[in-house]
N, C-alpha and C positions, 0 to 999 in steps of 0.2 A: 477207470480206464486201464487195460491190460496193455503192456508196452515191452515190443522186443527192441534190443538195444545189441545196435550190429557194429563193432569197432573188433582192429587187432588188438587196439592199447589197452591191456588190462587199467592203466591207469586213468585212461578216457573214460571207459567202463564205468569203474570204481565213480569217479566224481558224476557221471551222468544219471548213477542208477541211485545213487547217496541224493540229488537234488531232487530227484522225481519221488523217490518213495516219501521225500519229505511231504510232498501234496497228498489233502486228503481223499482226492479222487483219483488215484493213480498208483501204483502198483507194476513195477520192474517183474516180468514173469519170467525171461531169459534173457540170456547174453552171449551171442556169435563172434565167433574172432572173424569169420570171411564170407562172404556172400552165397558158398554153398551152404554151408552150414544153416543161415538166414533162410536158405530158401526153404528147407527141411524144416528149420523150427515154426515158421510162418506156417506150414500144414501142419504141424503134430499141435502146436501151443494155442492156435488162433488168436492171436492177438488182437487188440481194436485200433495200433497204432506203430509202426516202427520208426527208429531211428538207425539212420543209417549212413556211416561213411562210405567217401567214395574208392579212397586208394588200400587195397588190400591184398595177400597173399591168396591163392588159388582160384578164389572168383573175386574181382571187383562189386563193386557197388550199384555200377550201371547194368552188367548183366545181370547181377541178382535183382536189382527191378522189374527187369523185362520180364524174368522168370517169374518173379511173384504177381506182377498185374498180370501174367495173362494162365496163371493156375491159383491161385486164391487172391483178389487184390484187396489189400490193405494199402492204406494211407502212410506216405511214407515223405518224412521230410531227410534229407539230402545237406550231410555236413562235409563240407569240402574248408581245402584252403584257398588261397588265390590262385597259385600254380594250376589247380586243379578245377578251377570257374568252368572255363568250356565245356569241358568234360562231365561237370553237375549239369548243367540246365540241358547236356542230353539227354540226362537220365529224367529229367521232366518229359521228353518226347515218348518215355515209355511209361508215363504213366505218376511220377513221383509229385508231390502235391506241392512241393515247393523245399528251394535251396537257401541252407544258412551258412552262414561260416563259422569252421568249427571253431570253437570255443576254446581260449585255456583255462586256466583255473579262475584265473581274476577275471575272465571275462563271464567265467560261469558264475562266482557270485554278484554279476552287476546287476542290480534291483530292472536296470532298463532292458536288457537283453534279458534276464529272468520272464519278464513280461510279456513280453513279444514271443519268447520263444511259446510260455503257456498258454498264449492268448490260441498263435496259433493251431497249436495240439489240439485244443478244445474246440474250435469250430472247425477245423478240416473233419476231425473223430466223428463229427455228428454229418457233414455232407457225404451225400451220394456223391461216387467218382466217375458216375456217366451222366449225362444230362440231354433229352429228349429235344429234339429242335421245334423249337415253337413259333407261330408268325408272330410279325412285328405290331406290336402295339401305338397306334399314333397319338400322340396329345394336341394335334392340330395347331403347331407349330411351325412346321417345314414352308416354306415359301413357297410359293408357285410361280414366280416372276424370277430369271435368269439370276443368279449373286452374282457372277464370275466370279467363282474362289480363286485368292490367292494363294491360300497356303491353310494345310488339315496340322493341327494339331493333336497330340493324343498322351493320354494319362493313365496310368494303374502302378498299383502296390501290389496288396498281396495277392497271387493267383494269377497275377499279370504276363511275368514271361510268356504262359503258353496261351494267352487268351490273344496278345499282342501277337505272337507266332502266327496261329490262325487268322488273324485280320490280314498282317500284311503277304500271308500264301495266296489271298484270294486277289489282291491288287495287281493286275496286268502292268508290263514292262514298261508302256509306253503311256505312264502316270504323267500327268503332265505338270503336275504341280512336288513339291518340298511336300516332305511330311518331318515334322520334331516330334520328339517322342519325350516324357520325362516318365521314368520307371525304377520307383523307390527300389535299391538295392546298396548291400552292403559293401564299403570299403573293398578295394580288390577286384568288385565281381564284372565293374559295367564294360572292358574291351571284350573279357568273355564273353557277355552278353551281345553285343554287337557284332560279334564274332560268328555265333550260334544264333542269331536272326539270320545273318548275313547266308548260311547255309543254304535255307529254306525259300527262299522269296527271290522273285524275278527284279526287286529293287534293289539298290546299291546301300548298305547299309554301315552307317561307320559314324564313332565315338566324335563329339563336337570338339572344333577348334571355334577357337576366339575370333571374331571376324570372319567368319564364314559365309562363305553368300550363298543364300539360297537356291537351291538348283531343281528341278524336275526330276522324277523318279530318284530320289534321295533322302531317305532315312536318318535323321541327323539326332542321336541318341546323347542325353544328358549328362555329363559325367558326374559322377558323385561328389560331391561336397561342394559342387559348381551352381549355381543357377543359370538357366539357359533362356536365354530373351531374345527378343525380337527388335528390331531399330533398323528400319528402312527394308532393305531389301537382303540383312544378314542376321546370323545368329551370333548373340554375343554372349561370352562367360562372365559370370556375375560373382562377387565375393558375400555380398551385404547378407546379412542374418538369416536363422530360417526362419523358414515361413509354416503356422502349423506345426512346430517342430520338425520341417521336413526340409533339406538343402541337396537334391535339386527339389524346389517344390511347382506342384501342377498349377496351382493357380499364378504363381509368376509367370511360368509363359502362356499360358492363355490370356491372362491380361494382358502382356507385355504384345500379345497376338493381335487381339481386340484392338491395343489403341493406336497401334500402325494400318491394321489391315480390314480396318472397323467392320462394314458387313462381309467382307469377303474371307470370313475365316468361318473355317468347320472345324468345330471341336468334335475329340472320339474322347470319351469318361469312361474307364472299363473298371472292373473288380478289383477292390480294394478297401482295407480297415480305416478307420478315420473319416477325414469331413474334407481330406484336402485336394481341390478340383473342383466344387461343387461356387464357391464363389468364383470362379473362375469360370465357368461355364455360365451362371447366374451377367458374368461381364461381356461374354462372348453375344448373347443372346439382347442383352440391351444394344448392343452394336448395331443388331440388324443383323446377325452372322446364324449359323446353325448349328446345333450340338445335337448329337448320337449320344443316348448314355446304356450303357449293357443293363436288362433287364434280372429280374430276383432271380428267376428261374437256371439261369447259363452263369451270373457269377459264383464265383469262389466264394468272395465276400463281399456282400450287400450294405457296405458302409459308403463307399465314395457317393456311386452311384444312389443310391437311395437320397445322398445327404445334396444331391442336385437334383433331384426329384422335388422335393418335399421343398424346394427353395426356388425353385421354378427355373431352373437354369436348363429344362431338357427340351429340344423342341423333340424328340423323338426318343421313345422307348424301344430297344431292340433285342433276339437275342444274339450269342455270339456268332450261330453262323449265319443271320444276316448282315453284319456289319459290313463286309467288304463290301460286298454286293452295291449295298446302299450308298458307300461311299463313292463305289465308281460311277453308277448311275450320278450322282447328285452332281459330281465334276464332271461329267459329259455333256452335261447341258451348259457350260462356261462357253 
């Protein structure tokens, strides 16, 4: 894998490009101090992948995305710091495959961020960055008798920001029901994040408080290192351990969903690595309730969803841009 590496810090550089040539499929072929630079080397160098920061001297990080997806696009992960969160997950809307935070040195030799960071390289390297809208596949689970949903719940990891973007563009203002979100992200990133939904969608979208009570056309986003639950008619912040390795994790509140709101919960399962969602959807569906899970073709990553597939948690295989659609249909009949 050929890898351009776009920072001003000669010493970001230095330890990014020292980590990666250590892999034996991988290979540093340039290095840009600023996003014009980047955009030039992206056509002269062709690379198969960039790294790129966001805060730079003469062009930023978000224009030299826009530039590059739309004259040569390469796959480009997006190292920001906290300050600068909102600002990364815009440069998703042009095209960028997914936001980390940047690293420092100790964080660059962590065996667990080493991981995460390769895992991803290697599977965005190999996906296509457009994907063809295909109809929805049923597994003959969807109900035909009224639920009255209480309350949609909804899950994704990697590839998630912009797949979650697109679901909640397509949901009308006058949603009549709560929607809780849990969307693995790092340290820092998630008022960003709810920030940068908050943008784009006709619902009210914003970071969970402790006791919060569930409202209609409201978005209620998991905070990091929190778990986010269900109890009556609010959402509560949770301390207790993670789950899957993962704090907030998907399957807490989808069970947490489930045993409040037993048939009247819609699970949404979208792209993401690992298995976690996939028993929680598996909980949703014993309920008597109904789950959406993003089909192979539209996700990023075919782990969540596949690992509720294969485990029988899906009443319905979709892709991403049927999701809203199906959503809104399925609560209209409440």
């Amino acid at each position: 894998m050929k890898i351009l590496i776009v920072d001003d810090s000669a010493l970001m550089r230095a330890v990014i490009k020292t980590f990666l040539n250590s892999q034996k499929d991988m290979e540093v072929i340039g290095e840009a101090t600023n996003g014009e630079r980047a955009v030039v080397m992206n056509n002269n160098l062709v690379p198969d992948f960039i790294i790129m920061d966001i805060n730079m001297p003469i062009m930023d990080g978000l224009e030299a995305t826009r530039q590059i997806m739309r004259d040569k696009p390469t796959p480009i992960i997006i190292f920001s710091g906290d300050a600068t969160a909102e600002n990364s997950f815009r440069a998703m809307n042009m095209g960028a495959v997914d936001v980390m935070q940047k690293p420092d040195i100790d964080k660059m030799n962590d065996p667990a961020f080493q991981n995460e960071f390769l895992s991803k390289m290697r599977i965005f390297a190999k996906k296509r960055l457009f994907y063809e809208a295909r109809p929805a596949k049923s597994v003959g689970r969807i109900k035909s008798v009224q639920q009255n949903f209480r309350l949609v719940v909804m899950g994704a990891s990697t590839g998630g920001p912009v797949a979650v973007k697109d679901v909640l563009h397509g949901i009308p203002q006058n949603f009549p029901l709560g929607i809780a979100l849990v969307q693995h992200l790092e340290k820092g990133f998630d008022q960003g994040y709810a920030n940068w939904l908050n943008e784009d969608t006709a619902l009210t979208v914003k970071l969970a408080q402790d006791r919060q009570q569930i409202s209609p056309g409201e978005v209620i986003v998991a905070p990091v290192d929190k778990h986010l639950i269900v109890q009556d008619n609010y959402f509560v912040l949770d301390d207790r351990p993670k789950v899957l390795n993962q704090k907030p994790s998907v399957d807490v509140l989808f069970e947490t969903a489930a045993q409040t709101f037993r048939a009247h919960v819609l699970g949404v399962l979208l792209t993401g690595m690992g298995n976690d969602g996939a028993g929680g959807c598996v909980a949703i569906v014993s309920k008597g309730g109904t789950t959406l899970v993003q089909d192979k073709s539209t996700s990023a990553i075919f782990g969540m969803p596949k690992a509720a597939i294969e485990m029988g948690g899906a009443s319905q295989i979709l892709p991403l841009n049927e999701m809203a659609k199906m959503i809104t249909s399925l609560v209209a009949q409440n």
